[in-house]
N, C-alpha and C positions, 0 to 999 in steps of 0.2 A: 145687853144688846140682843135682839131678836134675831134668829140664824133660822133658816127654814131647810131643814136637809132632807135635798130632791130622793127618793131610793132612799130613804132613812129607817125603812124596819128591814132590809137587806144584812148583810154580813156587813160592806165596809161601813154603811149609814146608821146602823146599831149601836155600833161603837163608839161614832163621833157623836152622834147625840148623847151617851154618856158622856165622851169628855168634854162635852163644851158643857153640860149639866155642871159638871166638876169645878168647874171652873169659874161658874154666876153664871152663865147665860144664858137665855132661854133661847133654847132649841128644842124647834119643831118640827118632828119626824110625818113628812108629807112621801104616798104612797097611796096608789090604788085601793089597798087596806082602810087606810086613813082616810078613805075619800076626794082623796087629790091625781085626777089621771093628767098628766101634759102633754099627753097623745088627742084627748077631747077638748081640752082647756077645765074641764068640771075641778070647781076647787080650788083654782089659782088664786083668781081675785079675792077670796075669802082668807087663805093660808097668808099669804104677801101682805094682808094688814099689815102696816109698822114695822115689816122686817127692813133689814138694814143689809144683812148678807142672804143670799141663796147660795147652797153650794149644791153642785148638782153630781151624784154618784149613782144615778140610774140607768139602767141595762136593758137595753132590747130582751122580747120574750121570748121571738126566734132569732134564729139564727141561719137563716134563708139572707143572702148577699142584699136582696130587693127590703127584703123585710126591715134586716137592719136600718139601711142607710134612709128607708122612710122613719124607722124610730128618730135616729137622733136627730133629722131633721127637721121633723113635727114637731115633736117633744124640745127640741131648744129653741124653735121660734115661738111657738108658745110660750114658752117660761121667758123669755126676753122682752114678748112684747104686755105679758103681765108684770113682768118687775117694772118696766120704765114706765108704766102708770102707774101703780105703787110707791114708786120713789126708791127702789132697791138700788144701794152704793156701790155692789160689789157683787160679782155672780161670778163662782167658781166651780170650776169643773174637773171631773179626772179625766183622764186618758190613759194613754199607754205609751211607756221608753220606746222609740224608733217608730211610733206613728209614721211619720212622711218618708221615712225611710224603708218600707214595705206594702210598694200601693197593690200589687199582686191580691195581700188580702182583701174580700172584700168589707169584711170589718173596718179592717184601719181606714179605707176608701170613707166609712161613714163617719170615723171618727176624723179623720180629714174636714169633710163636710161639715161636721159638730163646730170644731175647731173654727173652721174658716167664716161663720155663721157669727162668733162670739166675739171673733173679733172688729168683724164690721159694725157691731151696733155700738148705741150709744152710752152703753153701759159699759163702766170700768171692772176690770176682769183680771182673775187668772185663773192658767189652765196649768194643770199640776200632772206630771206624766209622770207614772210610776212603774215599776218594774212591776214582772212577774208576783203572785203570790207564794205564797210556802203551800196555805191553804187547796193552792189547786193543783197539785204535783202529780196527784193523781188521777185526778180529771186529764191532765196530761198525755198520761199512760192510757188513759181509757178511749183515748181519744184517735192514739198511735198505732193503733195495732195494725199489724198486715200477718194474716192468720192467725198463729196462736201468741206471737213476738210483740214486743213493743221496740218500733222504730221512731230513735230519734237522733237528729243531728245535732253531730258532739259539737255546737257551737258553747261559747261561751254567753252567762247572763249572772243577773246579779238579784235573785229573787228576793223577797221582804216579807214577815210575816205583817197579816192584816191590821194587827194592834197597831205596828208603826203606821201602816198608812193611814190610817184614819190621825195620829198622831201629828204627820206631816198636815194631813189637810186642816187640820185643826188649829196648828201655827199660821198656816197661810191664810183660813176665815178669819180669825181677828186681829191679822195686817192690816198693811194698807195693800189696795190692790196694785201688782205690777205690772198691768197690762203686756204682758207677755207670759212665756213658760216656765215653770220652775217642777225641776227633778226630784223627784226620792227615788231611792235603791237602798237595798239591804248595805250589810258591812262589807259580804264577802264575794269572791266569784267564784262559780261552777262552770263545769259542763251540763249543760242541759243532760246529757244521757246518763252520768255522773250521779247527780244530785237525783234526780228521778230512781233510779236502780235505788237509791240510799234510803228512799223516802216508803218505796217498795217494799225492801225490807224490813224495814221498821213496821211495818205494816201485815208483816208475814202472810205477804202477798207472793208467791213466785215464779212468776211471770218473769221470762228473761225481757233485757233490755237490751236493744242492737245500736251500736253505736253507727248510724250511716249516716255517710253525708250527701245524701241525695232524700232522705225522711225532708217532709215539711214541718214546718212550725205554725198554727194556726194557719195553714191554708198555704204561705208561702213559701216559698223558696229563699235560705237564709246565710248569710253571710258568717265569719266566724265573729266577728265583733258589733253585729247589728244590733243588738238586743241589752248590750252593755250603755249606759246611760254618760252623759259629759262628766267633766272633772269635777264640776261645779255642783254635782248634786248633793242632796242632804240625803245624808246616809242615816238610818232606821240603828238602832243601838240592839237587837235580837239577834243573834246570830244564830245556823239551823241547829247545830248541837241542844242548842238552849230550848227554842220553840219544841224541839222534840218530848219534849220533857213538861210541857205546858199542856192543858187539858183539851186546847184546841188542835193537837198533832190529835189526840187521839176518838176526832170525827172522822172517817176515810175519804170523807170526799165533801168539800165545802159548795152550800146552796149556788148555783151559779148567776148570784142576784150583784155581782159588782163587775169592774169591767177588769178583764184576764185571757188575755189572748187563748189563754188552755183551755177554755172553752166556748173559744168562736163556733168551729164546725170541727167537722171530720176531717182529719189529715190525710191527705190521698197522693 
């Protein structure tokens, strides 16, 4: 089966193109690299030959409120209205745990938008929302500061390192599509200010971390349970002890080419 993955020389699309490789299927790692922009259309109709799934894990290049939500708007009508000339069965996408539950950012406003664009056409879909990375903990932190401190609100969330999620979307590309959402989350829960301070350390980085509940979270204003994902999700088998210990803890800070709320904007 031919898999065309949107954002495919990125962090999460990397991945997945290895494991569907793994596994017989030809995937094809489409990117501005690769020749395929879905912001122009250049590249679609050529990549889309014969493919069967698109799964799309492509990321705005700013991160300017406007900027965004013109990304994933361009960029998923284009790829929607080249798959249904193509004959593409199945077009899946990532997002993010509590999208519609944090319109304040304007991120999620565009992934909203993404969202809402996927579901009106005529193409069968799913849209796979995933928690937090492990990957971006520190992006996090770099993101929090007010002075020399990193502020974050000790809400609870349930992060995942990146293996799994490409893992999950890789189950869900050679389904059948559910035309609706389906969740991945890590095993475990933290506190965001928690887990950050931990990842810190590891990191022999030391930089204090302020537990406040009045810090934003990519841009919002957050609740203590907004960021934790339904009962129903598929939980990722890594847990952070583990990941710590893998050679991907020991990049500081992952390319910010997949989507992760830790590195929408500046928390202010």
């Amino acid at each position: 089966m031919k898999i065309v993955v949107i954002g495919g020389t990125g962090l999460i699309g990397s991945k997945l193109v290895n494991k569907l490789h793994e596994h017989g299927h030809e995937a094809v790692a489409a990117a501005p690299n690769t020749g395929v922009n879905t912001l122009t259309g250049e590249g679609l109709a050529e990549v889309l030959k014969g493919a069967s799934v698109v799964v799309d894990v492509s990321n705005s290049p700013s991160w300017d409120d406007a900027a965004v939500l013109n990304f994933f708007v361009t960029s998923t009508r284009n790829l929607l209205t080249y798959e249904a000339a193509a004959g593409v069965g199945h077009h899946v996408a990532l997002s993010v745990v509590g999208t519609d539950r944090l319109p304040e950012s304007g991120y999620m406003r565009a992934k909203i938008a993404q969202e809402k664009l996927i579901k009106e056409s005529s193409i069968p879909y799913s849209v796979v929302h995933a928690t937090q990375f492990f990957e971006f903990l520190k992006g996090l932190a770099d993101i929090s500061m007010v002075g020399d401190k990193v502020h974050l609100p000790p809400v609870l969330f349930q992060p995942m390192a990146a293996d799994d999620v490409a893992s999950g979307l890789a189950r869900v590309a050679v389904g059948q599509p559910v035309n609706s959402m389906v969740e991945i989350a890590g095993p475990e829960q933290f506190r965001v200010d928690e887990l950050v301070r931990r990842r810190l350390v590891s990191l022999n980085d030391g930089r204090e971390v302020v537990a406040d509940p009045n810090a934003r979270y990519g841009g919002a204003k957050v609740s203590d349970r907004v960021l934790l994902p339904g009962s129903n999700a598929r939980l990722g088998e890594t847990r952070f002890e583990t990941w710590l210990t893998q050679p991907a803890a020991q990049i500081p800070s992952a390319h910010a080419q997949a989507t992760g709320v830790a590195v929408v904007k500046k928390a202010s």
